[in-house]
Structure formats: C-alpha cells, structure tokens
N, C-alpha and C positions, 0 to 999 in steps of 0.2 A: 804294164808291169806284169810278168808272168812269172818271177821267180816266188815261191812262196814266201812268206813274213816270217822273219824267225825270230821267234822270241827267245830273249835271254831269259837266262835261268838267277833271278836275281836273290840273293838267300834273304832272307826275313831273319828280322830279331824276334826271338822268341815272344811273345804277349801273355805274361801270365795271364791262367783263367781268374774269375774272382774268387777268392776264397769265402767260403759261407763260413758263416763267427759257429764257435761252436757253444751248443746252448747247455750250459750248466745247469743239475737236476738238485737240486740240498732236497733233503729228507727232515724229516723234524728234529733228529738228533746235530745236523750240522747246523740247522737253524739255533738250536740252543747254543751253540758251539761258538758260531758265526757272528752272531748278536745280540752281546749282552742286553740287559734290561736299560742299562744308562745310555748307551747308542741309539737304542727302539728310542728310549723316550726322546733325545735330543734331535732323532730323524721321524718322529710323530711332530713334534713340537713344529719342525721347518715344513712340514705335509700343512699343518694346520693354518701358517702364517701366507704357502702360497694360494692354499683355498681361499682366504679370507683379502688379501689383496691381488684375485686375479689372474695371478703365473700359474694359476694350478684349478684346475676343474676335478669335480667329480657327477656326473650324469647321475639321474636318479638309477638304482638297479632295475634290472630285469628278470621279474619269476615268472617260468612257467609251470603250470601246473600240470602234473603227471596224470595218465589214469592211475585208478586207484591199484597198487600194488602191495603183496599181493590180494589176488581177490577177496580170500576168504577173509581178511582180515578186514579190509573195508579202509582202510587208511590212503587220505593221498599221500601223495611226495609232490617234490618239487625240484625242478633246475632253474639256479640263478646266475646272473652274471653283474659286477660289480666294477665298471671301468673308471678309470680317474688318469691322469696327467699332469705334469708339472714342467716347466720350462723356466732355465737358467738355471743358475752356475750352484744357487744353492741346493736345489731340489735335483739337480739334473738333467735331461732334459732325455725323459722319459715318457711310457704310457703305461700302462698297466691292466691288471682284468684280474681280479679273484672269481673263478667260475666253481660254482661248487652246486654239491644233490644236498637235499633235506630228506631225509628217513625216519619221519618221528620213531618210529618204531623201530627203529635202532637202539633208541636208548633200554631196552628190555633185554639188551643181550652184554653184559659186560665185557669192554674193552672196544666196543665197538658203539663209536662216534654219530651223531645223527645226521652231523656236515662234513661229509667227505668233498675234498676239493683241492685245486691248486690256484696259485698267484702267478699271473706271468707277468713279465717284463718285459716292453721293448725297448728297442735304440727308437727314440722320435725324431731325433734332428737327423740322424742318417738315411739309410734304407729300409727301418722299419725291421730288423732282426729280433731274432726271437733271442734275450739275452739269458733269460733264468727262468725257469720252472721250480717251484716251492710247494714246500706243505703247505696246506691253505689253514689247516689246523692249529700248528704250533704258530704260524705268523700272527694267525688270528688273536692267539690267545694273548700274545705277545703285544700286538698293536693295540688291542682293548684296553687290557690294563696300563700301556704306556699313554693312551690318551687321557684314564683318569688320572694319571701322575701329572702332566701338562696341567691338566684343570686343578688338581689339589694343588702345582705348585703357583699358579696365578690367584687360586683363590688366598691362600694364606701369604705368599710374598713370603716377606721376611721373617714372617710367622712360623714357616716351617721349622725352625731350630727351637720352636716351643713345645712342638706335640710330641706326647709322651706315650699317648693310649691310642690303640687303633683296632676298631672294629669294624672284623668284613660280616655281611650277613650275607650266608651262603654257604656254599661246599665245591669242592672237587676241581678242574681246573682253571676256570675261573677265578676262582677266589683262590687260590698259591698261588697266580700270574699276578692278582691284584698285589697282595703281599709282599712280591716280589719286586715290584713297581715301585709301590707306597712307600718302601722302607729306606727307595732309592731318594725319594724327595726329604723325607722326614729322616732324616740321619738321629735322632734323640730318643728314636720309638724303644719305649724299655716292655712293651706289652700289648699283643698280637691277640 
C-alpha cells in the first residue's frame, strides 16, 4: 500500500469541561441573616443525634502552638482545627473544619476577638468541593448557645412552659447568643 491513509475529519460533540461549584463566602452579618436561633438550635440538635448514633463523627481538635507573638509581650497564640462529618439524609452528607488563631491578647484591644477563624464546608458524597466558607465567630457563637438550648430543652422536657426566670452568669457575646437561644426553648421567660 503506498497511497497515504487519510483520515477523515470527523466533528466531535462538544464535552463540556467540569464545572467547579462555586464556594459561597457569608460574613457574620449574613450568618445572623441566614440562621436564625431556632434553625441553629434544630440543626445543633440533628449534629448531636448523628454524633451520638454514629452517622456523624467529630475527631478530637487540633492546636498548635505558636512562638510567642509578639515578642515583647511574651504571650503565646495558637492555631486550631476542628473537623467533624455527618452522613445521610438528615445531616447531609457533609465534612466540615472550623480552623481558627487564638490571640489571648486580643481581648485588650476592643472590638477585636481573640478567635479569629472560618468553618468550611464540604460536598462528602461527591467530589469533595469546597461548598461555604463562614465566620467562624458568629457560627460559634451561634452553635454554642444553640447546644445549650438542646440540653435545657432535654433537661426540662415538658417543663420548659414552666420557666419563668432565667439567669446567665456572664457578659458580652456569649451570654446575648445564650439569651437568644434560651428564650427560644423557654417561650414563658418573663425575666432575663
């Protein structure tokens, strides 16, 4: 055979490329926005139920410890990370990582927080995308106090339509997240 091979020119369908998801950023304001206190607490409450039978892990954290920053003051800091997971239909079927710095010496400067951080999200059952990047601050505050509303509303039951007085020992925001929470479970609070 000496004539050359000629190939046809045969046209291709197009193949989309993959499209990468794109990763939502909320701020602490869209966080307040985004989910109230009675959502936190009913999506704390399904956090808790797949930790405790299984669908849902949380690894112990990870701190490390900084050199001391800065010098002159002699204080360490620290970076932590905070992963956990859930699988199925109630929880999702997610991963997660709160990664955040500890600055004790933060707290000396008003308005400025001693845990700076964010919460991600990923897709677990798919590819592993990165879904949401969050304040780690407002979630924080947010999920703390909605875990104690879980526990106040297991511990009293049916009791919660009795309590009348509620006392936080503390300040700032912790205690108005608590508040905020509490007031969710106990619907009769006539005094804060």
């Amino acid at each position: 055979f000496t004539r050359p091979l000629e190939v046809a020119t045969v046209p291709r369908s197009p193949v989309p490329a993959p499209v990468a998801p794109v990763t939502r950023v909320l701020s602490a304001e869209e966080v307040r926005r985004l989910l109230p206190m009675d959502e936190c607490i009913e999506a704390t409450q399904r956090a808790l139920v797949a930790f405790a039978d299984g669908t849902g892990g949380m690894p112990l954290r990870q701190v490390v410890r900084l050199p001391f920053l800065p010098p002159d003051e002699g204080r360490p800091a620290f970076l932590a990370s905070m992963p956990s997971y859930t699988t199925g239909a109630d929880g999702g079927d997610v991963a997660a990582c709160k990664a955040f710095s500890v600055y004790p010496q933060n707290s000396q400067s008003p308005g400025l927080s001693s845990h700076q951080g964010a919460v991600l999200l990923w897709d677990k059952a798919g590819r592993g995308e990165l879904l949401l990047l969050v304040d780690a601050h407002e979630i924080t505050k947010r999920r703390t106090a909605a875990a104690s509303a879980v526990a106040t509303r297991a511990l009293l039951g049916d009791r919660c339509h009795d309590a009348r007085t509620l006392a936080i020992l503390g300040t700032g925001d912790q205690a108005r997240a608590h508040a905020d929470a509490l007031m969710a479970v106990l619907p009769n609070l006539s005094a804060v």
